[in-house]
Every structure is written in structure tokens, then in C-alpha cells.
C-alpha positions in Angstrom: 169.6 98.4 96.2 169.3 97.2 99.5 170.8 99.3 102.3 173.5 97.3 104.4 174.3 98.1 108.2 177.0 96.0 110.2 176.3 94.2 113.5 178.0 92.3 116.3 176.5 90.3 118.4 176.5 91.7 121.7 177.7 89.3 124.9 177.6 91.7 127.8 174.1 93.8 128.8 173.3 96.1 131.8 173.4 99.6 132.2 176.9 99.8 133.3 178.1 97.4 130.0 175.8 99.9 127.7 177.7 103.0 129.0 181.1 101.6 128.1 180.4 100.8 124.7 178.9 104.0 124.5 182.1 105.1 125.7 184.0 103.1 122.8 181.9 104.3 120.1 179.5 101.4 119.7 175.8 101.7 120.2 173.7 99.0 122.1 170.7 97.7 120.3 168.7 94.3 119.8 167.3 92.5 116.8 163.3 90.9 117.4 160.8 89.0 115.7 161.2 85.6 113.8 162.9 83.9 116.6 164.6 84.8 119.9 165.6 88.6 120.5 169.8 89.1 119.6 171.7 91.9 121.6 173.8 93.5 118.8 176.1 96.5 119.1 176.3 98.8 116.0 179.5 101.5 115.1 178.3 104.7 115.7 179.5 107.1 113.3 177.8 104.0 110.5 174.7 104.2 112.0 174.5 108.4 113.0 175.0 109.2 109.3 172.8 106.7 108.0 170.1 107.8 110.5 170.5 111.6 108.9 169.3 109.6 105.8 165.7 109.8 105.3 165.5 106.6 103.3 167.0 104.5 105.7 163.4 105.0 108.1 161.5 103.8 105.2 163.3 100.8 104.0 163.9 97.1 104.1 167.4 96.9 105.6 170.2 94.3 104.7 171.7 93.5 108.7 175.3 91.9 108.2 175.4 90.2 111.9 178.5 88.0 112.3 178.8 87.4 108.3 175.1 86.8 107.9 172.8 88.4 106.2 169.2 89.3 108.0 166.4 91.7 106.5 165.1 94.3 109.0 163.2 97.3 110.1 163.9 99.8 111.7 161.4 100.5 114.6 163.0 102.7 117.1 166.2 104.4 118.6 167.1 106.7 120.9 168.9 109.8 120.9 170.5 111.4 123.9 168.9 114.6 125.5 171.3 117.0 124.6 174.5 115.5 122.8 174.2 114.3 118.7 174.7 111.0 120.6 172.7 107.3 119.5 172.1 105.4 122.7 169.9 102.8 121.5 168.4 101.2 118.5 165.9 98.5 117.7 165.9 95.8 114.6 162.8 93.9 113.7 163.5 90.5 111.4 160.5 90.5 109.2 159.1 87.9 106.6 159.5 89.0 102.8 156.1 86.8 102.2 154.2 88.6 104.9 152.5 92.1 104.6 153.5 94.4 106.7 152.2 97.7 108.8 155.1 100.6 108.1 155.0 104.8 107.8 156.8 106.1 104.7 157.2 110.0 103.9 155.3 112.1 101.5 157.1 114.1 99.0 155.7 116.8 97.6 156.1 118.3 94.3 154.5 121.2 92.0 153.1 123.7 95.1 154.4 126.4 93.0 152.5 126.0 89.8 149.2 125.1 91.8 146.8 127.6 90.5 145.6 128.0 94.0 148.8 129.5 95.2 149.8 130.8 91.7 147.0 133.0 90.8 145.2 132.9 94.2 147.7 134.0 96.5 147.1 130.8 98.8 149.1 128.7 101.1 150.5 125.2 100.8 149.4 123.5 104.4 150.7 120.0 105.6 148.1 118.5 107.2 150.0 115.2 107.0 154.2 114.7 106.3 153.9 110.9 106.7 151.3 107.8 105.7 150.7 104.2 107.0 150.7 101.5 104.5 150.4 98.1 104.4 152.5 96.2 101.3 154.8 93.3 101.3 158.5 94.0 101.7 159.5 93.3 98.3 156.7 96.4 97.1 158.0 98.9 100.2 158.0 102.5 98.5 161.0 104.7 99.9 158.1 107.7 99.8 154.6 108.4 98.2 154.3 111.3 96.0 152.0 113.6 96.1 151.2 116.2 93.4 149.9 119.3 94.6 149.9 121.0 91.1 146.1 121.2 90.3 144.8 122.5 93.4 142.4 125.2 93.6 142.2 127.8 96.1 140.5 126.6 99.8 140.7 122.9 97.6 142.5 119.7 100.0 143.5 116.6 98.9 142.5 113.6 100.9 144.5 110.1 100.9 142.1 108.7 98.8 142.9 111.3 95.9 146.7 109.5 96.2 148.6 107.4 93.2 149.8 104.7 95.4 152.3 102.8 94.1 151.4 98.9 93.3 150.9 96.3 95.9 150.2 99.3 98.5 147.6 100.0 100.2 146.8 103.2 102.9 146.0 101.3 106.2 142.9 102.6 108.0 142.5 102.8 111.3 140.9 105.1 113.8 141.0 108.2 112.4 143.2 107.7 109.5 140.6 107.0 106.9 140.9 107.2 102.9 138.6 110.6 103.7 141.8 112.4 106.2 143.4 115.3 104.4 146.8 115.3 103.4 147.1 118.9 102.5 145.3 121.7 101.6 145.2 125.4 99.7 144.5 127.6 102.6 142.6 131.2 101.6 145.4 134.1 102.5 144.8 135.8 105.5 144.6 139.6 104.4 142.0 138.0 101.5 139.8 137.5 104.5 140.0 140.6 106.2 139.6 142.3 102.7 136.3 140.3 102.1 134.9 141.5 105.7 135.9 144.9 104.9 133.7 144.8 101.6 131.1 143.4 102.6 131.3 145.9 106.0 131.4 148.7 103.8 128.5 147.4 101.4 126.0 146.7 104.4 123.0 149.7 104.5 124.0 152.9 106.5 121.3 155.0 108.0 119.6 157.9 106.4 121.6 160.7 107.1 120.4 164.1 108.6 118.0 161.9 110.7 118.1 162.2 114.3 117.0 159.1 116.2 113.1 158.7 117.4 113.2 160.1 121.2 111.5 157.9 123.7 108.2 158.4 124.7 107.7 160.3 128.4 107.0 158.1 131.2 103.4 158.6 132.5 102.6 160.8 135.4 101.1 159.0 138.3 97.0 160.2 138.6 95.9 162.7 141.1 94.3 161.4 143.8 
């Protein structure tokens, strides 16, 4: 089910027109793509909660702007420095026919049966919390999953090693390959400094009740 947020269109702009509704409990924002840009003003209690909502980053919105329907993105907003405050979001129209280039969370699941962290005493690491897809809208996952229950100590698994669902795809670009590591089993700490200690303690000691070889005397200078 499609998540709705309400719009107005928005008549005034300007700093000084953004502040008072602000000040009225509306927040200034603008609708782009597939036409001209729209200046739309958005209540903000509606839009703070559904922010706190971790689907609503990661799916195809339904935008009710002056009893019509559009279907957004969202791409951006802004958050005041201090104050639990929205100053400023951004819509993007998009084309349910068209792919398009979007981050959705990771979910995790089964870190505590991993034999790795079970019987090994490792660590669940993050290396990633987030991955770029490509997909159509219709196909847009709210998350990916990723299983974490087979790994093996000092083991990682890399986005290629991911179920995606169908019609997704990871997109690859620069140094997000199919080869970057999503997570990994890290090797406990005091299992490292117990190894060094072993092998410390198994490395030769010297013969005891040997004193070390004294250097030779330095030659006397001849007589002349």
C-alpha cells in the first residue's frame, strides 16, 4: 500500500515567506522532474512523523497536491540545527516505466545464531547499513535482507552473496562493486592477544646457566 502525504501548492517564496510558514506550522518544499518544478507547502507534524518512519525514505510515495494524485521520491530535506524542526523538503515526480537509481536499507537478521559469533566468540560488523539499486518503481523493495546466520568466524559477506529481490539489481559504481563487503565476523580482540601470547611463550628461550660469549679484546697498538 502506497504511502500518501498531502500538499498545497505554495504561491508566495523567499526567505522571509519560508519563515512564516514555518512559523504556522507548514514546511516549504518543491516537487521536480517530469515537468516544471511546483513550490508546495507540507503540515508539519504529517510529514515529522512520517519522516521518523524508516519506510517512507525507501518508497514510492502517493503526493495528494490540490486533489491530485502524483508519485514521488523522496530526495532530500532539511532539519534545523538544533530544534526537532523540518525546514525543507524535496519531491521528485518519477516515471513508473522508467528504472530508477535509489538507496534502500539492509535489515539484518540471525547474527545470534551465526556460528561465528555463537561458538567463536566474534563480532557482527556493519561495513554497510544501506545499498544502491536500480529497479523500476513498481519492483522498489522497502529493504534488502540480509542473512547473517551461516557466517564463520573472520568470514564477510559481499553484495554479491545477496538475495535480491526480483527486478533489482545492486548498481555499481566507483567503489561500490558486487565484490564491497556488506558485513563481516570480526576475530575477538582478547583472541588475538591470547594467540600472540602462545605463540610468545612457545618461541625458543636460551640455554639457561649460559652466560653470554664476552667480546674479544681490542688489539694493542705495536711497539715501535
Amino acid at each position: 500500500m502506497s504511502i500518501e502525504i498531502n500538499a498545497t501548492t505554495r504561491k508566495t517564496q523567499g526567505t522571509g515567506a519560508s519563515r512564516r510558514l514555518r512559523h504556522s506550522g507548514r514546511v516549504p518544499g518543491i516537487v521536480y522532474g517530469l515537468g516544471e518544478v511546483t513550490m508546495i507547502d507540507i503540515d508539519h507534524n504529517e510529514l515529522y512523523y512520517k519522516l521518523r518512519s524508516e519506510e517512507f525514505h525507501a518508497s514510492v510515495l502517493t503526493l495528494n497536491l490540490d486533489e491530485k494524485k502524483e508519485s514521488v521520491l523522496l530526495r532530500d530535506f532539511v532539519m534545523h540545527p538544533f530544534r526537532q524542526q523540518v525546514q525543507h523538503i524535496d519531491l521528485q515526480r518519477i516515471d513508473m516505466t522508467k528504472k530508477m537509481h535509489i538507496r534502500v536499507p539492509l535489515h539484518f537478521s540471525n547474527a545470534e545464531i551465526a556460528p561465528g559469533v555463537k561458538t567463536g566468540g566474534g563480532k557482527i560488523s556493519h561495513v554497510m547499513n544501506e545499498l544502491d539499486i536500480l529497479c523500476l518503481p513498481g519492483d522498489l523493495p522497502a529493504f534488502i535482507a540480509v542473512d547473517l546466520g551461516h557466517m564463520e568466524l573472520g568470514h564477510s559477506i559481499h553484495v554479491a552473496d545477496l538475495k535480491l529481490p526480483k527486478g533489482v539489481e545492486a548498481a555499481t559504481h566507483g567503489t561500490h562493486t558486487v565484490e564491497a563487503v556488506v558485513a563481516t565476523v570480526q576475530v575477538p580482540r582478547g583472541a588475538v592477544e591470547a594467540a600472540a601470547a602462545t605463540e610468545a611463550a612457545a618461541a625458543p628461550a636460551a640455554p639457561a646457566g649460559k652466560a653470554p660469549a664476552k667480546a674479544a679484546p681490542a688489539a694493542k697498538p705495536a711497539k715501535k
